[in-house]
Structures are given as structure tokens and as C-alpha cells.
N, C-alpha and C positions, 0 to 999 in steps of 0.2 A: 484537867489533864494537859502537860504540856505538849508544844507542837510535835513534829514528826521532826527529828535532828538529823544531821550528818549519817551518824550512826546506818540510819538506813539507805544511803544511796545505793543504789544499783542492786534495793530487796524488792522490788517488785517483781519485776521478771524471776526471778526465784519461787515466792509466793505463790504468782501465777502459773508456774508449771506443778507448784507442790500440789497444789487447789485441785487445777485440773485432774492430777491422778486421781487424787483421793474421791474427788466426785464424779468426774465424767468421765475415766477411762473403766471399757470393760475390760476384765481379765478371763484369758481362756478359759476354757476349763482342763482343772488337773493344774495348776498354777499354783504356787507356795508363796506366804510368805511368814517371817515369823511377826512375830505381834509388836517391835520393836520399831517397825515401818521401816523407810528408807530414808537415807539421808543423801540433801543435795550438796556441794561444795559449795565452802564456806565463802560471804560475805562480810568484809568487815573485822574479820576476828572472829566470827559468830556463826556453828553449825546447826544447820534447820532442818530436823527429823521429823518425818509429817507421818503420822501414825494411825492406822483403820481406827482405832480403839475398841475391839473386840468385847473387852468387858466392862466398856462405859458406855450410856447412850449414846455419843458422838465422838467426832474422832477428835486431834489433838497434835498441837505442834509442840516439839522439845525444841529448845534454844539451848547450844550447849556454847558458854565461851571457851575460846581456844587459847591452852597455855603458851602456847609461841604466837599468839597471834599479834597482831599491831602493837608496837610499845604505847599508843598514842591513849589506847581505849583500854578500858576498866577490865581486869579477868574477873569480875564479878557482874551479875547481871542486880542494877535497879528500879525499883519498881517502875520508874517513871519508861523507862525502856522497854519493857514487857508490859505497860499499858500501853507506849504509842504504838506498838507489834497489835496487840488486839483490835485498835481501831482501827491499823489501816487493813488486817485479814478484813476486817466486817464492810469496810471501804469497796474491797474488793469483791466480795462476792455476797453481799445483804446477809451474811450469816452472823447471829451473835455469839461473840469472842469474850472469851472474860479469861484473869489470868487466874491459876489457881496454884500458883506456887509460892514460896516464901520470897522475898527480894533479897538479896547480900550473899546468894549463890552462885556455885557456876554450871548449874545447869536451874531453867524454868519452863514451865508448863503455859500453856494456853489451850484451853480448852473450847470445843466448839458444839455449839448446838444443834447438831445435823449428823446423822450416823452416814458413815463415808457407800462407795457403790457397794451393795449387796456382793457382787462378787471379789471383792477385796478383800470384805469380812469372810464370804468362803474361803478363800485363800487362805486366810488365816486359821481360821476353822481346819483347813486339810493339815495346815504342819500341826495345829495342836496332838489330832487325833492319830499320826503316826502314819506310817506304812502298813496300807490294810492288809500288806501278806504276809510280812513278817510280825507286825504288831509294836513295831519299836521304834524308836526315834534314833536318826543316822544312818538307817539300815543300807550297808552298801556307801554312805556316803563319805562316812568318815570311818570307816572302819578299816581301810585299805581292798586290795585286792583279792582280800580270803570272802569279803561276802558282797559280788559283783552286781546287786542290783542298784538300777536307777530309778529309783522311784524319785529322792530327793533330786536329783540332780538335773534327770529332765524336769523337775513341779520348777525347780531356780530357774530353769532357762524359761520353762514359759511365760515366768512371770514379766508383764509388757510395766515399764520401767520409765521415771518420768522424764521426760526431753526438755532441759535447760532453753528458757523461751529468752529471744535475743532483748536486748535491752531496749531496743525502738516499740517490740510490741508493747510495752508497758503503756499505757497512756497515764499520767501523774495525775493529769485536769479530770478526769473523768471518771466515774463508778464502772463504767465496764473494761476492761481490759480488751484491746486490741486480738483480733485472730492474727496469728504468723501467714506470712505470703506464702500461698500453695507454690510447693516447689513439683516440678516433673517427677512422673515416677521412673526410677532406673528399666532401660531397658534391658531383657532379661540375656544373660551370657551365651553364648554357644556350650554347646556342650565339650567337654574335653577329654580328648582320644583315651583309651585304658592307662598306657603307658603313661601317659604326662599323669594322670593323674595318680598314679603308684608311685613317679619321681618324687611329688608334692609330697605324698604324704610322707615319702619316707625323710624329705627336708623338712616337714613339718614336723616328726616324729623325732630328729636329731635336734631341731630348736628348740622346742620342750624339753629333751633332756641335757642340754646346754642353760637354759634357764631353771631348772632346778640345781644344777651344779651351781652354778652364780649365787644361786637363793640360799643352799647350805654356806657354800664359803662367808656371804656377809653376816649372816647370823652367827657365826664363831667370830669373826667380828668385832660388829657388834655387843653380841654378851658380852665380851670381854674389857670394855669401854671399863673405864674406872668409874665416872659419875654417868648414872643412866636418866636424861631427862624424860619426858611426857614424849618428844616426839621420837627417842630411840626407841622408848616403849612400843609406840604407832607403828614402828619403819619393822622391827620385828614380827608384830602381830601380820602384818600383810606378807612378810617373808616365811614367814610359818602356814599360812595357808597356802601357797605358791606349793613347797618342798611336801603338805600331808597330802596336797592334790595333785599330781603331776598331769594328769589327765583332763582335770577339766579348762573350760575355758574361761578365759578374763570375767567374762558376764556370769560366770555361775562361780566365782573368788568372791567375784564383788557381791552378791547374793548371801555368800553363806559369812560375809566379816559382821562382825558384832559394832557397831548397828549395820546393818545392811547399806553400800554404798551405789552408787555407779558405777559402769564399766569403766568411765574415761578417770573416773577419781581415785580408784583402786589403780590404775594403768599409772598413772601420775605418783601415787603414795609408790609403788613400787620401783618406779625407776629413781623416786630420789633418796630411796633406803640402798640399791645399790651402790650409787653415787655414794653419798653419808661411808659407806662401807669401803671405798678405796678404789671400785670396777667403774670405766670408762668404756662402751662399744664393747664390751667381754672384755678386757683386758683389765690387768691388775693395774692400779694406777702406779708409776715408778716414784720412789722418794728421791728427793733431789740430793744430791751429794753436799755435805756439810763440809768436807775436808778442805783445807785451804790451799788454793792452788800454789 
């Protein structure tokens, strides 16, 4: 096997947050997820989807290379890459990794020998089986405003989401991974009088629907691009959950995108799809005058 290359600088702390969820965080209960796992932001050119594996005994990281990503690195994953990926997962937490995908891909598998926290695989378990009152999958969530329940929507919010570990906790020399420095806990708000808080929400209630206007505009757009690459593809899918959700928040968008993201990387995909689309600060961006002075 060859060494650990370039390719993975600054994957450990990645790793190590994926890890952690998948083994040592518990999730509420009433908590969603789909079977697809979540993915963290990319390294390298390279997205790391860390998956319960529901219906394998252990769970499972997808690598997926990114078409726009680095000109430098391969948009094909090789074997030798998704072996040095397995050795240093098993580096990291004494768990055996082996790859189980084809190499000359662009997306591969590693699989692991250890089935992720029991309540992950609930969580999973709960979106398989649906909304026990209605019986159906979406119920309320994707169907619009005619059928108001929150079953999905509060299970996305509960679900506790993994936290990007800073690059110093990684230790490179060592089998264990560093804990992050306990930070304070916020102390908690004052309460806020009726009225301020009816002001809020009604400027909460006009910036939603200021960002769904913005989210229809770049998607006409968009569409309309002559050649559509991989990422206008990306910049619309997150534009299209924004405009069918008006209602919910970043963290349950980021929840319900295919593969499930972060709140901060769906926040990020979305502000540079309006950008991409011609909106600066709300505003149309102005074309600059061609005519010769």
C-alpha cells in the first residue's frame, strides 16, 4: 500500500468529526435521517458522506470526487487513494476498513466493521417507516401547505449533526485523535418583551419571503444558461429546496438535500448559486455598459 499523499491534507479533522458522529454521538429521539447519511464539506476536490449503513452490518464512507473540484487532482478515484482512505480511517479509530468499490470511479465505498450508535440506525429506521399518522413518506413536508404536519420536519431538526473538528485537534503522530478545547457555554438571553418579539418576527417573516423571491428569480436564470455544468446543476437543486420550503430553516434544507449536508455548507451552496445567478446583497447585479463613450 502506498503512503498517505498530499491528497489528504487537512482529512483528518474531517474523519474525525465523521467518526465521531457515526459512533459516539447519541441522537434524540424522534430524530430522522435518511440512509444516505450526511455529508461533510469537501476536502481536496473530494466529498465524505459517512453513512449509518442500515442495511449492512457496519457503517460506511462514500468518497465522492468533485467535478469542479482542484484542476491539480484526478476526477476519478484510484485504488491506491481509497486504500490509503481505509488505512488511515483504521489509524484512527482501531476499526477495520477495507475498500469495497471498483477504482476508475467517481464515486467509492469503504466500508467498516462496526455498525454505527444504535440510535443513528433508529433514526434511520424512523424515515424508512414513515409518518406513523398519516402512513406516508413527506407527509406535510414536501407536500406544501395543504397537508400541515411536522412530523419530517421537526425528526430533520432533531437530528444532532456532525461539528467540523478544527485542524490542531487532529494529531497526525498518534492513534488517538485529540479532544477539542471545552469552550464556555453561552449564557442564556434575557427574555424579550411581546412587541419586540412580533417586530422580529414579522422581519423574520418579510426576509423569508425576500429569499424565496431571490431563490425563484436565479433559478429562471439559471435554467436558462445555454451549457448547464455539474455545479449549475448543484446551485439549482439548493435553489429548489429554498422556493418548495419557504418555511423551514437552513438546518432542516440542509437535512432534507440529497445527500443530506450541513447547515453551514447548504448556507455556503446557496449564497454562491445566487451570486452564479447575477444577485449581490438582494440586488440585481447591473451589466456594465458596452457602448463607446
Amino acid at each position: 500500500m502506498s503512503a498517505p499523499t498530499d491528497r489528504h491534507d487537512g482529512l483528518a479533522p474531517i474523519l474525525v468529526s465523521g467518526l465521531r458522529w457515526l459512533y459516539d454521538t447519541e441522537q434524540p429521539r424522534g430524530a430522522l435521517l435518511r440512509p444516505g447519511g450526511v455529508a461533510l464539506p469537501p476536502v481536496r476536490g473530494r466529498w465524505y458522506i459517512f453513512a449509518p449503513g442500515v442495511r449492512n452490518p457496519g457503517a460506511a464512507i462514500i468518497v465522492q470526487a468533485e467535478i469542479a473540484g482542484p484542476p491539480d487532482l484526478a476526477k476519478e478515484l484510484d485504488a491506491a487513494e481509497l486504500a490509503d482512505l481505509a488505512a488511515l480511517v483504521t489509524k484512527l479509530t482501531g476499526i477495520d476498513a477495507r475498500v469495497t468499490s471498483v477504482p476508475g470511479a467517481r464515486v467509492g465505498r469503504v466500508d467498516l466493521d462496526a455498525a454505527a450508535h444504535p440510535s443513528l440506525v433508529d433514526a434511520v429506521g424512523r424515515y424508512l417507516a414513515g409518518c406513523p399518522t398519516h402512513r406516508q413518506h413527506g407527509c406535510g413536508h414536501t407536500r406544501g401547505a395543504q397537508a400541515p404536519c411536522r412530523w419530517y420536519a421537526d425528526g430533520f431538526a432533531r437530528l444532532v449533526q456532525p461539528d467540523p473538528v478544527p485542524p490542531r485537534a487532529a494529531v497526525a503522530d498518534s492513534d488517538t485523535p485529540a479532544e477539542p478545547s471545552p469552550e464556555a457555554p453561552p449564557k442564556p438571553a434575557a427574555p424579550q418583551p411581546v412587541a419586540l418579539r412580533t417586530a422580529n418576527d414579522r422581519r423574520r417573516d418579510r426576509g423569508a419571503m425576500r429569499a424565496v423571491e431571490l431563490a425563484q428569480r436565479a433559478i429562471v436564470v439559471l435554467s436558462n444558461k445555454p451549457h448547464r455544468r455539474a455545479v449549475t446543476e448543484e446551485s439549482l437543486a439548493v435553489l429548489r429546496l429554498r422556493v418548495a420550503h419557504p418555511d423551514l430553516s437552513l438546518r432542516e434544507l440542509a437535512a432534507l438535500h440529497e445527500p443530506p449536508i450541513t447547515k453551514d455548507t447548504y448556507s455556503a451552496r446557496l449564497r454562491r448559486a445566487l451570486i452564479a445567478a447575477g444577485t449581490r446583497q438582494g440586488r440585481p447585479a447591473q451589466r456594465k455598459s458596452t457602448t463607446a463613450a
